[in-house]
C-alpha positions in Angstrom: 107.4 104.2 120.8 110.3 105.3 119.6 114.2 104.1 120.8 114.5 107.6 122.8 111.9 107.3 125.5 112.6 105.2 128.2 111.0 101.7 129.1 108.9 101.8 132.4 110.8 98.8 133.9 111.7 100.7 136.7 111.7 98.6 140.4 107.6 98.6 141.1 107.7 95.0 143.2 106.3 95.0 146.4 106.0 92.5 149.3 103.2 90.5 150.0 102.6 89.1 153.7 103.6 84.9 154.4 101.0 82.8 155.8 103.4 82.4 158.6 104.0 86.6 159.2 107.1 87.0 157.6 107.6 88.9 154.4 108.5 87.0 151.4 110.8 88.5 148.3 109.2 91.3 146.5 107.4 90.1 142.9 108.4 92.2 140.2 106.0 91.8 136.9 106.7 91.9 132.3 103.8 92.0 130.2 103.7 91.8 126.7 101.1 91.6 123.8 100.6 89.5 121.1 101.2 90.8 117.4 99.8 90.3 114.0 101.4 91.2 110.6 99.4 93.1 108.2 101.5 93.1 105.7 105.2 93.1 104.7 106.4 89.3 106.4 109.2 88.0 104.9 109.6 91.2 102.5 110.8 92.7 105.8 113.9 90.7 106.0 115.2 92.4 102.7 115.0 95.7 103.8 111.4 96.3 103.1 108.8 98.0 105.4 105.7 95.8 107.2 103.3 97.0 109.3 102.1 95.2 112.2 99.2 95.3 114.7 99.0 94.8 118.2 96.4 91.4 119.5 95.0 92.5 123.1 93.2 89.7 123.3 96.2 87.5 123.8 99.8 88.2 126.3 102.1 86.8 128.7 102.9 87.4 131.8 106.2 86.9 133.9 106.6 87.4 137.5 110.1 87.5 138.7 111.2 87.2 142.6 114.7 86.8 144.1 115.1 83.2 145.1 115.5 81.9 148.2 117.1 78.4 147.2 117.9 77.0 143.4 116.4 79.0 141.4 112.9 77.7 140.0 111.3 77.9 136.8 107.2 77.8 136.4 105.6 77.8 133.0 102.8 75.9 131.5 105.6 73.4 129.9 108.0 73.1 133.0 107.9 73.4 136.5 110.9 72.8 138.3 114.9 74.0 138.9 116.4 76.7 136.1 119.3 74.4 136.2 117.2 71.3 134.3 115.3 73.2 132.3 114.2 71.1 128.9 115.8 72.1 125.5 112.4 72.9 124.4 112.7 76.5 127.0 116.0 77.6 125.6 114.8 80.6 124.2 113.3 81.6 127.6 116.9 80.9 129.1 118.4 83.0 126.7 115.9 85.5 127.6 116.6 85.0 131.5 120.9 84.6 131.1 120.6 88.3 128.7 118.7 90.1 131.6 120.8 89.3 134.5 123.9 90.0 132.0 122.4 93.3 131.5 121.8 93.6 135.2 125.5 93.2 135.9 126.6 93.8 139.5 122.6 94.2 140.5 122.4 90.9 139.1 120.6 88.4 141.8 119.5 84.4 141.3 115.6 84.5 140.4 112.7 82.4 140.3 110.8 82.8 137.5 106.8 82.5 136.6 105.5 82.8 133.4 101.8 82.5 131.8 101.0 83.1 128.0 97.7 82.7 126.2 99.5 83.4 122.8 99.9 79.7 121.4 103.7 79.4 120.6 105.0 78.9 116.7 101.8 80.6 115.1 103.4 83.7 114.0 101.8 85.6 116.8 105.2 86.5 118.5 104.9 84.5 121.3 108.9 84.1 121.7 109.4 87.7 121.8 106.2 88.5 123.8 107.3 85.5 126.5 111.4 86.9 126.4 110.1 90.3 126.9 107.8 89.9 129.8 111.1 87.9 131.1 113.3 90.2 130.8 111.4 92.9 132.1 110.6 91.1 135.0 113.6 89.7 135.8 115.2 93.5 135.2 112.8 94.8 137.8 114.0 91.9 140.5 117.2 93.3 140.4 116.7 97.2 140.3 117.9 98.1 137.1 116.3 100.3 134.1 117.3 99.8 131.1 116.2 102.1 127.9 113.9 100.9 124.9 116.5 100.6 122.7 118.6 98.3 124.7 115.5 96.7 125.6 115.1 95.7 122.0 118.6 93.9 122.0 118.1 92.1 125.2 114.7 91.0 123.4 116.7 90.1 120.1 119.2 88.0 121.8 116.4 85.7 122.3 114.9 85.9 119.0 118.1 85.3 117.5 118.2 81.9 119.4 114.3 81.3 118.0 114.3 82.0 115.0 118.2 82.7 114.0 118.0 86.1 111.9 115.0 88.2 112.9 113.7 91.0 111.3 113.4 92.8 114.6 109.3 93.4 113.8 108.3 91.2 117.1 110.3 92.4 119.3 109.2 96.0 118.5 105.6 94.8 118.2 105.2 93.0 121.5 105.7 96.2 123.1 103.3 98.3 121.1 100.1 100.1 121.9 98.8 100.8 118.5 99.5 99.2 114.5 103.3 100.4 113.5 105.0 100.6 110.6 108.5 99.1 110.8 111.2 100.1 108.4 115.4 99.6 108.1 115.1 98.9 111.9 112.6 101.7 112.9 109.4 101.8 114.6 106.7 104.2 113.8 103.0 104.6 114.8 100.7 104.6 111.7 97.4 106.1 112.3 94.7 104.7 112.0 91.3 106.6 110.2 88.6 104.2 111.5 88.1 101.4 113.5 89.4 98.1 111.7 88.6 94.7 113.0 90.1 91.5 112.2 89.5 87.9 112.5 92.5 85.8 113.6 92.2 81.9 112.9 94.8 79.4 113.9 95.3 76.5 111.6 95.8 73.9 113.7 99.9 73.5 111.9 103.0 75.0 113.9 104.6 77.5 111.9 107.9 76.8 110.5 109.8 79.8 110.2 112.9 79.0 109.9 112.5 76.9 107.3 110.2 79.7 105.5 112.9 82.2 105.5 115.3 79.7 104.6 113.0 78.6 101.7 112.7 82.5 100.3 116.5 82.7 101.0 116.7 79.4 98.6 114.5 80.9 95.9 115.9 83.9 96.1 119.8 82.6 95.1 117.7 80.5 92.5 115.4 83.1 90.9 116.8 86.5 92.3 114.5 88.6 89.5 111.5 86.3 90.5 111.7 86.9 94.2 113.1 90.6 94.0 109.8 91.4 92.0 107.6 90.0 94.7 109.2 91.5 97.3 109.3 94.9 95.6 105.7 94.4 95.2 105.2 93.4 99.4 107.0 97.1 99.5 105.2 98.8 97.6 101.7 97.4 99.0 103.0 97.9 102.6 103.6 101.7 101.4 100.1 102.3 99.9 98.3 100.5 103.1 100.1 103.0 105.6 98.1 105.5 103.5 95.0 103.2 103.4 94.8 102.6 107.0 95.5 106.0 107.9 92.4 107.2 105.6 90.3 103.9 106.7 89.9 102.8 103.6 88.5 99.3 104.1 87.8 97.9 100.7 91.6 98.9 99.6 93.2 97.3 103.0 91.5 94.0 102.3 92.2 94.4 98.6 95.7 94.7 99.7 95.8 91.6 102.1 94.5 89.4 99.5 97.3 90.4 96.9 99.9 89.5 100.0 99.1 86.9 100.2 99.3 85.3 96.5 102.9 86.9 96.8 103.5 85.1 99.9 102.4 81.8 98.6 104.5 82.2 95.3 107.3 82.8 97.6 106.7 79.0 99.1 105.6 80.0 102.9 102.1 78.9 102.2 100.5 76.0 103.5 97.3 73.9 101.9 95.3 74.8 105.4 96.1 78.4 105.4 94.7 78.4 101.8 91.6 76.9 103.0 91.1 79.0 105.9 91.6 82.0 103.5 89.2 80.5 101.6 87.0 80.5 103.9 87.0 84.1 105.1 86.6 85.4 101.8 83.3 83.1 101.5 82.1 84.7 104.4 82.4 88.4 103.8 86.1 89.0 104.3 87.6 92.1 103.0 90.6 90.4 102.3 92.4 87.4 103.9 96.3 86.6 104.3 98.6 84.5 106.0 100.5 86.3 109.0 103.8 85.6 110.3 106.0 83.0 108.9 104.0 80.9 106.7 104.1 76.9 106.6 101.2 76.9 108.9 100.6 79.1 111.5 97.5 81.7 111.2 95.6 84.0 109.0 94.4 87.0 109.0 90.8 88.6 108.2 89.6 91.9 107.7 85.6 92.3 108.5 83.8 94.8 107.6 82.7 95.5 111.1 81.9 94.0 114.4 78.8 91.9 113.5 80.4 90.5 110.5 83.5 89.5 112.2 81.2 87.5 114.1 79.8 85.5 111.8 83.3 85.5 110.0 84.3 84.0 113.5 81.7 81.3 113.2 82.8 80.1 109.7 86.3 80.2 109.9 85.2 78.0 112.9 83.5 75.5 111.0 86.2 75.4 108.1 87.9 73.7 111.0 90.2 76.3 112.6 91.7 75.0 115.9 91.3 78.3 117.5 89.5 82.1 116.5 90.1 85.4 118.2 88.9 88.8 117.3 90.6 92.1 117.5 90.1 95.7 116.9 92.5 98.4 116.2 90.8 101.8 117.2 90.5 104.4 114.6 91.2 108.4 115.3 87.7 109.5 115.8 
């Protein structure tokens, strides 16, 4: 996981038969994950640490051949020729144009598939998963392997273009196999004592992010001590929960979320149904409930206290009128 071992994005297409006998062009694959923040959103951006955990329940997928005609584009929101693309898949274009930069003389016209089951602007990193999964794919069609750490740019270019000044957390998270700890630009794993399973609700309202960070950016020139003091705080919380989750200390990781996300909310990224649907949670048996990602909508985040409980914690959080609910566990040590 860290910048010095190579990404697997090494040519592994292969040809699949026509109907009519003749091969057609080799289909080279990306996958990516989905990502939740634990803790450390926005506090990131000013040079504090988060730490984020991966979502298998959710990805996308991109499948890249070399086109035979215009190049095509196939996605749940377009079908159709690169060249007319809507606005609305500019960040996917940015993703496509960096690959085949970074390809260079290998560089070949491709048509592009993509599928995602990580619902776009709800802090789940859906940009960065989608751009990765495109640019790995696409860097497969043409041949060329490319290391993690210039992966990473190639994944930031796109980021930049979704969300203007990323932190640099999805793009490392995406590609991650277990919870990390990301600090001044580094990615580290965090071990994890016990099994730790959260509850994931979707409110229903698109995240804003860039008007979140812009917000914190606004309070900040306004109330520098105010805002420096949260932040500090997000810090030093993010610090003592690499020790907590590391130990599996339950109770303290809740506690921890909970206190987040007060910060968070005096910071202006909350949103009146994120409040209720961390309301909610915590009526149910949470161990502590946050927003994760951006804020101004978007999703929360639950810790239950185990498997059945997340269950139930599924049900209410359900019936409090969240638009969707998924449920993930990050595997402890033993």
């Amino acid at each position: 996981m860290t910048a010095s071992t190579d990404v697997p994005i090494a040519p592994d297409a292969h040809p699949h038969a026509a109907t009519n006998g003749s091969a057609v062009a080799p289909v080279a694959t990306g996958r990516a994950g989905a990502k939740a923040i634990l803790l450390g959103e926005h506090a990131v951006v000013y040079g504090r640490p988060a730490i984020a955990i991966p979502v298998r329940a959710l990805g996308a997928r991109a499948e890249a051949r070399p086109a035979v005609a215009e190049p095509r584009l196939s996605s749940a929101l377009y079908h159709g020729a690169i060249s007319r693309a809507p606005e609305r898949l500019g960040v996917t274009l940015t993703a496509l144009s960096a690959a085949l930069e970074a390809a260079g003389g290998r560089a070949v016209p491709v048509d592009i598939a993509i599928e995602s089951s990580i619902p776009a602007e709800r802090g789940l990193g859906s940009s960065a998963a989608v751009s990765a999964a495109v640019i790995e794919a696409t860097l497969r069609a043409c041949g060329v392997t490319v290391d993690d750490e210039r992966l990473h740019e190639l994944i930031q270019t796109a980021e930049r273009a979704a969300h203007g000044s990323p932190s640099g957390l999805d793009a490392r998270t995406v590609r991650a196999r277990a919870a990390v700890w990301f600090d001044g630009g580094r990615i580290e794993p965090v071990s994890v004592g016990r099994d730790l399973t959260f509850v994931i609700a979707d409110s229903g309202v698109r995240g804003r992010t860039r008007e979140a960070v812009a917000a914190v950016a606004a309070r900040r020139h306004d109330d520098p001590e105010g805002v420096e003091a949260a932040l500090d705080e997000l810090g030093t919380l993010a610090t003592a929960l690499r020790r907590d989750v590391s130990s599996g200390a339950r109770d303290d990781i809740g506690a921890a979320m909970s206190r987040a996300h007060v910060l968070l909310d005096g910071l202006g990224v909350g949103d009146p149904a994120l409040d209720h649907l961390v309301r909610a949670a915590m009526s149910a048996g949470a161990l502590g409930a946050k927003l994760t990602g951006g804020g101004r909508g978007g999703c929360v985040l639950a810790l239950a206290p185990d498997l059945d409980a997340a269950a139930a914690l599924s049900d209410r959080l359900t019936r409090a009128g969240a638009a969707a609910v998924w449920t993930t566990t990050v595997e402890g040590a033993a």
